[in-house]
Each structure stands twice: as structure tokens, then as C-alpha cells.
C-alpha positions as CSV (number, residue, x, y, z in Angstrom):
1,X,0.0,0.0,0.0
2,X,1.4,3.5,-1.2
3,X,1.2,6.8,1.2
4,X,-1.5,8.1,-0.8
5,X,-3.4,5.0,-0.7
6,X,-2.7,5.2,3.7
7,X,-3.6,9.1,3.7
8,X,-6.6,8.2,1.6
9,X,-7.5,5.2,4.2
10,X,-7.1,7.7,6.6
11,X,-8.9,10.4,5.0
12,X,-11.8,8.4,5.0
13,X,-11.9,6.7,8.1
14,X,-11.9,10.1,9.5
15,X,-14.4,11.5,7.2
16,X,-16.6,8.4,8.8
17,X,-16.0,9.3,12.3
18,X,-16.8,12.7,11.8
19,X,-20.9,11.7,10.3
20,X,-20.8,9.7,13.0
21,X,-20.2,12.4,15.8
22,X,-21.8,15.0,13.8
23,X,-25.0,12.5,13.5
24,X,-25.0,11.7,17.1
25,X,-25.2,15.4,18.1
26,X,-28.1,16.1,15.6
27,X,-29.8,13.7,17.1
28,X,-29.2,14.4,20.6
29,X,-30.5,18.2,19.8
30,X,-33.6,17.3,18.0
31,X,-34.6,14.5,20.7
32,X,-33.9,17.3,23.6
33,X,-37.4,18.8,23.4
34,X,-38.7,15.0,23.3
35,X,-36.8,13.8,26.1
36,X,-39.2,12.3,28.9
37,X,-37.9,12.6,32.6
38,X,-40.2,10.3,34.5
39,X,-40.0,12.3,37.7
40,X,-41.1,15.4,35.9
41,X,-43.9,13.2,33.8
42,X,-47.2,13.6,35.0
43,X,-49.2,9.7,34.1
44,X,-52.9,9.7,34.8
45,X,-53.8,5.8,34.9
46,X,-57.3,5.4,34.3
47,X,-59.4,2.4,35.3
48,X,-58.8,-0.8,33.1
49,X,-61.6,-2.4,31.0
50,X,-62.7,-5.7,30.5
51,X,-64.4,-5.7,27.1
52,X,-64.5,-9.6,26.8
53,X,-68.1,-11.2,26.1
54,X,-68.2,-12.4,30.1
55,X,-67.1,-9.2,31.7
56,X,-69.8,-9.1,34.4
57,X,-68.8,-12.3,36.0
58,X,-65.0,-11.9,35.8
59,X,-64.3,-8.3,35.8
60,X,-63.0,-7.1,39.4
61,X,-60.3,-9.7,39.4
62,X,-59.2,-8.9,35.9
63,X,-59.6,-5.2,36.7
64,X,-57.5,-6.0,39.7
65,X,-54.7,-8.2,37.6
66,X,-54.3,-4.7,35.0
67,X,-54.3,-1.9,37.7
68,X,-51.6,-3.7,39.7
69,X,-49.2,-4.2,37.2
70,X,-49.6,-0.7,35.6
71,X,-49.1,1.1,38.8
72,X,-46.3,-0.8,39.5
73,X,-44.7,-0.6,36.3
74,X,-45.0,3.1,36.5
75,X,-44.2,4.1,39.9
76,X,-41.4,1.5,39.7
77,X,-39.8,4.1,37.2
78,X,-40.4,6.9,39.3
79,X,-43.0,8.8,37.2
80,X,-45.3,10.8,38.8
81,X,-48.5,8.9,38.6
82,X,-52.1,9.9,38.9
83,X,-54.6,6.8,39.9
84,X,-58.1,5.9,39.3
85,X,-59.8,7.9,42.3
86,X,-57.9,11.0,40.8
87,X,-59.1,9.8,37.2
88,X,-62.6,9.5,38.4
89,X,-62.9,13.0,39.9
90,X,-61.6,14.6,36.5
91,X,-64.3,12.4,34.9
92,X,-67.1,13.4,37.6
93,X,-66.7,17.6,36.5
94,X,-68.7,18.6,34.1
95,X,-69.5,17.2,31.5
96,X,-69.2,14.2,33.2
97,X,-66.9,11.7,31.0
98,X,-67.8,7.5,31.1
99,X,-64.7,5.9,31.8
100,X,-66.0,2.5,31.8
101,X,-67.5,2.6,28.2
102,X,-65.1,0.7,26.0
103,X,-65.6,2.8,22.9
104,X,-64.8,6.0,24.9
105,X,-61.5,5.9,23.7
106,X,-60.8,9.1,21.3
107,X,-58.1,11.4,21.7
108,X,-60.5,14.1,22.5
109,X,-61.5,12.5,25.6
110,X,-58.2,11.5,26.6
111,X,-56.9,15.4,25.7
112,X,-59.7,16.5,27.8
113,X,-58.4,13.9,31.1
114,X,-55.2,15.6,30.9
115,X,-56.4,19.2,30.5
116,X,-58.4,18.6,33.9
117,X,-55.3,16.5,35.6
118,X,-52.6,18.7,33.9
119,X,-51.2,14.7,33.0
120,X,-48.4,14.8,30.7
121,X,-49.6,10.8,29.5
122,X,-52.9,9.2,29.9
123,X,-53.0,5.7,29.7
124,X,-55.9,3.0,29.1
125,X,-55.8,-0.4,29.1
126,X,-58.4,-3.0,27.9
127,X,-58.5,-6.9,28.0
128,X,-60.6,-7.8,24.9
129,X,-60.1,-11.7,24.6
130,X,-59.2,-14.2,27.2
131,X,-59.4,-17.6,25.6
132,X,-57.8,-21.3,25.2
133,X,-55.7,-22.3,21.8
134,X,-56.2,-25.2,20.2
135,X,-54.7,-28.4,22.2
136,X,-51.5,-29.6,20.5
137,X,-51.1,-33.3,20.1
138,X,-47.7,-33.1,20.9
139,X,-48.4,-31.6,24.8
140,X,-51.5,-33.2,25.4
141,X,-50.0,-32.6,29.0
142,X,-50.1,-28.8,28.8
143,X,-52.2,-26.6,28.2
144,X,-52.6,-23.4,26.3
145,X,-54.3,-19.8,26.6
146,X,-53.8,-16.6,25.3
147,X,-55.2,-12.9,26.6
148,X,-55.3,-10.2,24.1
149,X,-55.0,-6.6,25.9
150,X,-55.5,-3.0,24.3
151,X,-53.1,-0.1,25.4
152,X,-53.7,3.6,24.6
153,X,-51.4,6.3,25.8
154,X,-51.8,9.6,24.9
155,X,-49.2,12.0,24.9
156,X,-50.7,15.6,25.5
157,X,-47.3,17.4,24.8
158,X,-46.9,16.0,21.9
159,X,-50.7,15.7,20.6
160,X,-50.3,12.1,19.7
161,X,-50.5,8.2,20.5
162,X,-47.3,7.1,22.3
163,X,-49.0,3.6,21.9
164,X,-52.5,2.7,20.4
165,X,-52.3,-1.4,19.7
166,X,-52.9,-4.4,21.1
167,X,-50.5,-7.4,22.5
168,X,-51.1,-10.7,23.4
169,X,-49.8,-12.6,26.2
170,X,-49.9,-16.3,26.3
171,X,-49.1,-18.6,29.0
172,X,-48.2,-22.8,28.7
173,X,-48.7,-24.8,31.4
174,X,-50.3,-27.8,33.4
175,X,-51.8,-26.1,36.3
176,X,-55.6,-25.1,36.4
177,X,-57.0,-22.6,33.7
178,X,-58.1,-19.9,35.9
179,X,-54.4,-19.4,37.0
180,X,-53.3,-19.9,33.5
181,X,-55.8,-17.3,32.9
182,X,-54.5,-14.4,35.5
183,X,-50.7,-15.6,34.1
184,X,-51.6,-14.8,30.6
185,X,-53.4,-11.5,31.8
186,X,-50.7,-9.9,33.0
187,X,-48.0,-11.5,31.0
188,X,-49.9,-9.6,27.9
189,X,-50.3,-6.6,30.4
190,X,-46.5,-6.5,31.0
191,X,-45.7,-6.9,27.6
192,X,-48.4,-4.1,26.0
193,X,-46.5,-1.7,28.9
194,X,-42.4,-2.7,27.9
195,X,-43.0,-1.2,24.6
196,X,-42.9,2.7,25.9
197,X,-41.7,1.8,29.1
198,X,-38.9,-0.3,28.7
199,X,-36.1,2.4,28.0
200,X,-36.5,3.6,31.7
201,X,-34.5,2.1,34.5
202,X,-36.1,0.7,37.8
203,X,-35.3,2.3,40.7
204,X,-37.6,2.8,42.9
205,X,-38.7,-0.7,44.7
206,X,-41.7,-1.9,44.6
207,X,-43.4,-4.5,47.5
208,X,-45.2,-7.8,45.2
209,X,-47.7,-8.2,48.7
210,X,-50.2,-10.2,47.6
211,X,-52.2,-8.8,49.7
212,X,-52.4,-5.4,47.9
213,X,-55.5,-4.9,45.5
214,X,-54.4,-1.3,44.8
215,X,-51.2,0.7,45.4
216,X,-52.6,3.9,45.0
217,X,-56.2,3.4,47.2
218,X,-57.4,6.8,48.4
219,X,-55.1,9.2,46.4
220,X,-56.0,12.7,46.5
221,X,-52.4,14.4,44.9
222,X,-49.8,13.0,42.0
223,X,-47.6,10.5,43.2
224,X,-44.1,9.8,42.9
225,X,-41.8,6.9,44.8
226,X,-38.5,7.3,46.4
227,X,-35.5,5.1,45.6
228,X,-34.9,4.9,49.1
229,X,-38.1,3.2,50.0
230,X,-39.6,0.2,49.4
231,X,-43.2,1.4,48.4
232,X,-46.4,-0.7,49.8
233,X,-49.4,1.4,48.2
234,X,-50.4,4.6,49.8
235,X,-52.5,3.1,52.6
236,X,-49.9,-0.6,52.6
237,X,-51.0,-3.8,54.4
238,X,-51.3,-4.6,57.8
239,X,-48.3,-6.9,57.2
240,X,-45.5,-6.5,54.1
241,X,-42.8,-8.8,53.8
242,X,-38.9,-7.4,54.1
């Protein structure tokens, strides 16, 4: 290789390494303004839906399953979250919104949420199929079953969806169907929640007492956890485990 062919090797490389650096900085200054601190991100969570065909007979515990895992996921990352009581005094002003309709779902109405919360995000979640798959020869032993959740969140700084889709979540096992059931659930509940949330570190600890049914019961101002604690709901159990 001849020096002009090195200095043109080099020429190049650098020419490479300077895009790169260049590229990097453009995007770190257009993605400034869109940068998302959760402690400084206002999420209203409002109640979760069960839109599946036998929703009267099943739907506190499902209800249950989805508000559990969304408040955790959130407060986990040390947003600032607004719950369901909070949700349902915004709704109770007038005009008086219906939360528990499953079609009210239109930007409009989730604009309107935020405007009376000052939320930054407001996020709905839906469970609109909970069924068995077909058996499989091959694992007659096992057994299969699948829960199919929607997930709106609405960015109001922004004036769009952050996520508007739906996720499945299915769970294999050989243990009874109803906890089959609750496994898919919130396995498709966790998953519809990694896709916006899953750039943000956890750090503020959250307690998995079973005997919590909602983290956020009785909340009258935004929320947000401290790293230092191990958080057990705003009114926690009689009893928490270390």
C-alpha cells in the first residue's frame, strides 16, 4: 500500500468518524425537546376495561390483575403517577366523562383527562379476549391460553399516541386454567407496557404483597416513589414482607 493509498485510508476513516459524531449530536438536539424525565412526567392511569363477552362475572379480578401491574410498572420508574380515584374526579366535572365505556377511547376524551389533571400521558388499558388455543397433540399434557390486551397512551405534549395497539400474552402450562388465565393476563399486560416503558431504569422498589389490591387506594395528589423506600401502596397492608 502506497502513502497516498494510507492518507486516503485515513482520509476516509476520518471522514466516517466525523458523520458519526456530527450524526450523534443532531440527534441528541432534536430529541432534547422530546426527552421524557419520569419524575417530571405527570401519568394519569385510568381504570382498566374488560371488554371480553363475560365481563360481568369476571371483571373485578381482571380489573385488579391490570391496575396492579400498571401502577407498579410506573411508579417502579419513578414517574409521577395519577390513579383511578384521581381519574374518576376529573371524569365526575362537568360534562361528566364515562370511563368504563369501552368505545370511549378518542383522543378528545383523553386530551380532555389531561387538561383537567394537567397529565403529561394518559394511559388506558383493555382486556378484549381471554381464551384457550387449540390443544396440541404433541403436549396433550399442557395446556394453552392466550389474553389479548388494548393499550392507549396519549401523549398531551406531543398531541399524539405514544401507543395505540394491542398485545397478546400467552401462558403454557399444566396447572388449572383460571391461573393460566391471571398468568396470561398480566403476562400480555406487561408486555403491552415494555414497549414505551422499557427504556427507563427501575429504581424505585416496589413491595409484590399479595395482599395489595391497589397501590394507589385513596389518592388525593400525584404521586411519585423514592428510591430509598420500598413502596407498599399509599394506605400498605397490615403486614409486608422485608
Amino acid at each position: 500500500m502506497t502513502f497516498l493509498d494510507l492518507w486516503a485510508l485515513r482520509f476516509l476513516v476520518g471522514f466516517a468518524l466525523l458523520t458519526i459524531v456530527y450524526s450523534v449530536r443532531a440527534e441528541s438536539s432534536s430529541s432534547g425537546a422530546d426527552r421524557v424525565v419520569p419524575r417530571e412526567t405527570k401519568v394519569l392511569l385510568l381504570p382498566p376495561v374488560d371488554a371480553t363477552v363475560d365481563a360481568i362475572r369476571l371483571h373485578p379480578l381482571r380489573q385488579q390483575i391490570m391496575r396492579l401491574r400498571q401502577q407498579s410498572e410506573f411508579i417502579t420508574r419513578q414517574f409521577v403517577v395519577l390513579g383511578e380515584s384521581m381519574a374518576a374526579r376529573a371524569a365526575a366535572a362537568k360534562p361528566a366523562l364515562n370511563l368504563a365505556d369501552p368505545k370511549a377511547r378518542s383522543p378528545e376524551l383523553f386530551a380532555e383527562l389531561a387538561k383537567r389533571t394537567a397529565a403529561d400521558w394518559v394511559l388506558r388499558l383493555a382486556v378484549t379476549e381471554i381464551a384457550s388455543d387449540e390443544s396440541d397433540s404433541a403436549v396433550e399434557a399442557k395446556v394453552s391460553v392466550h389474553s389479548t390486551v388494548m393499550i392507549q397512551i396519549w401523549d398531551t405534549r406531543r398531541h399524539r399516541w405514544l401507543d395505540n395497539r394491542t398485545y397478546v400474552g400467552r401462558t403454557i402450562g399444566g396447572g388449572s386454567p383460571p391461573e393460566l388465565f391471571i398468568e396470561s393476563l398480566d403476562t400480555a399486560t406487561e408486555e403491552a407496557l415494555s414497549r414505551v416503558l422499557g427504556p427507563y431504569p427501575l429504581t424505585v422498589p416496589v413491595s409484590k404483597n399479595g395482599a395489595i389490591v391497589d397501590y394507589l387506594d385513596g389518592q388525593t395528589a400525584p404521586f411519585v416513589g423514592d428510591p430509598e423506600k420500598t413502596f407498599s401502596g399509599l394506605k400498605p397492608p397490615l403486614s409486608d414482607p422485608p
